[in-house]
Each structure stands twice: as C-alpha cells, then as structure tokens.
C-alpha positions in Angstrom: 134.9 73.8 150.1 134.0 77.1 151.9 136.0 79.7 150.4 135.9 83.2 151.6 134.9 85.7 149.7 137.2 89.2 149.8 133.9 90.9 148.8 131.8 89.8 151.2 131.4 92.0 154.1 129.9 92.2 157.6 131.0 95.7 158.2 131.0 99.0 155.7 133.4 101.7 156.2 131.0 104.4 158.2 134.2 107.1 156.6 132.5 105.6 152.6 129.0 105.5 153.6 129.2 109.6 154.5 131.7 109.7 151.0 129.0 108.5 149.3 126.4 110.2 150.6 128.4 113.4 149.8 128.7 112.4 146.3 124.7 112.5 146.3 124.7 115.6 147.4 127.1 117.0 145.4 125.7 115.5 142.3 121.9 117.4 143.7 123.9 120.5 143.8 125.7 120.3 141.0 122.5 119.4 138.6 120.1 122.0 140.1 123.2 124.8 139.5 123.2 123.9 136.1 119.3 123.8 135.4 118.6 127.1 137.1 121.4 128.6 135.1 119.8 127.2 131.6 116.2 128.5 133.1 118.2 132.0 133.6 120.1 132.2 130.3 123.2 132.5 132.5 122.3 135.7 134.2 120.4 133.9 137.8 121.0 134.8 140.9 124.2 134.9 143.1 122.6 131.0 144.4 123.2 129.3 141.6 127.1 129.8 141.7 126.8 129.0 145.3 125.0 125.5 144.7 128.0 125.0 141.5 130.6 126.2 144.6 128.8 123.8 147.3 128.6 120.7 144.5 132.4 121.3 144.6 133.2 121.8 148.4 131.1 118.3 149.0 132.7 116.6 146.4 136.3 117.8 147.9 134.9 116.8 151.6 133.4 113.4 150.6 136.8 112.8 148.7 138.9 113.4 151.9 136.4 110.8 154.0 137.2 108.1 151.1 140.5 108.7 152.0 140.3 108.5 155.8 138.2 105.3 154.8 141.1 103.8 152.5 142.8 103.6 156.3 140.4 102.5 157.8 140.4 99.0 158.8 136.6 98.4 158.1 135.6 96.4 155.2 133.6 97.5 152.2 136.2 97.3 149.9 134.2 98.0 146.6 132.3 100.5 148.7 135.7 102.7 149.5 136.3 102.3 146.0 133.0 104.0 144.6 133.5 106.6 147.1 136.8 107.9 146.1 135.7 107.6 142.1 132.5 109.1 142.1 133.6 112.1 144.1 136.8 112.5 142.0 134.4 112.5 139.0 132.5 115.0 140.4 135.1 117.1 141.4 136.1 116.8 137.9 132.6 117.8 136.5 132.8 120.7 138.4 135.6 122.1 137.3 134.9 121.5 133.9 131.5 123.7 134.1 133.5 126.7 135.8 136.4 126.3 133.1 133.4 126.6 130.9 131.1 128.8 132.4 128.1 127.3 132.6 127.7 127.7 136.2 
C-alpha cells in the first residue's frame, strides 16, 4: 500500500529554481517599465525601454535554464514545468507591449 508519488520530490532542479526566479524578475521589470511609462505619457526616459528590454532578456535567459533543467536528471517535475511556462508567457507579454508600444 505505499505507492510512490511521481510528484513528490526530495530534490528541485537548481537549473528551475534560477528559471523561476528569472521570471520574478522579469515580471518586476516588465511591470515597473510599464508604470513609469503611463506616469510619463510615453515620453520617460531612455530607462524605461531598458527595464521593457531587461524584462525581455531575463525572460529569454530563465527560458534557456528551464530548458537545461528539462535535462537535467533532478526532480521537480511541476517545478520545470512552471519555469518554462511562465517565462514563455513573459516573453510573450513583452513582445506584445513593443508590437504595441507601450514600452
């Protein structure tokens, strides 16, 4: 009667836990760049298309350690999942508010 669980895990990916800590960041970035361009009316300084650029950049780099985590033989399963969505959602988001220029 003791089943193993493929979701339990004694070890998380360390490649997800820096993917998903990315993704915060990004997110940060991403959320101030849009704020300080609404308080500018779209005419702020040269840092708030750098925080829209950096929200993308981390997004890309967190999505390249979910996938170095995906071969990874850690466990974390749901965690390596997460990862990889929320930072190709993000990605996604960004280019979405340069396609319509809100950042």
């Amino acid at each position: 009667m003791n089943k193993k669980n493929v979701y339990s895990v004694k070890s998380i990916s360390i490649d997800a836990v820096i993917s998903c800590i990315l993704a915060v960041i990004s997110f940060a970035c991403q959320i101030a760049a849009v704020v300080l361009s609404y308080m500018y009316s779209g005419k702020g300084p040269k840092i708030v298309g750098l925080l829209g650029i950096a929200g993308l950049l981390m997004a890309f780099t967190g999505l390249m350690f979910s996938k170095s985590a995906w071969k990874s033989p850690d466990g974390g399963i749901i965690m390596k999942r997460v990862s990889g969505l929320i930072n190709v959602v993000l990605m996604l988001i960004a280019v979405v508010l340069y396609i319509l220029g809100w950042v």
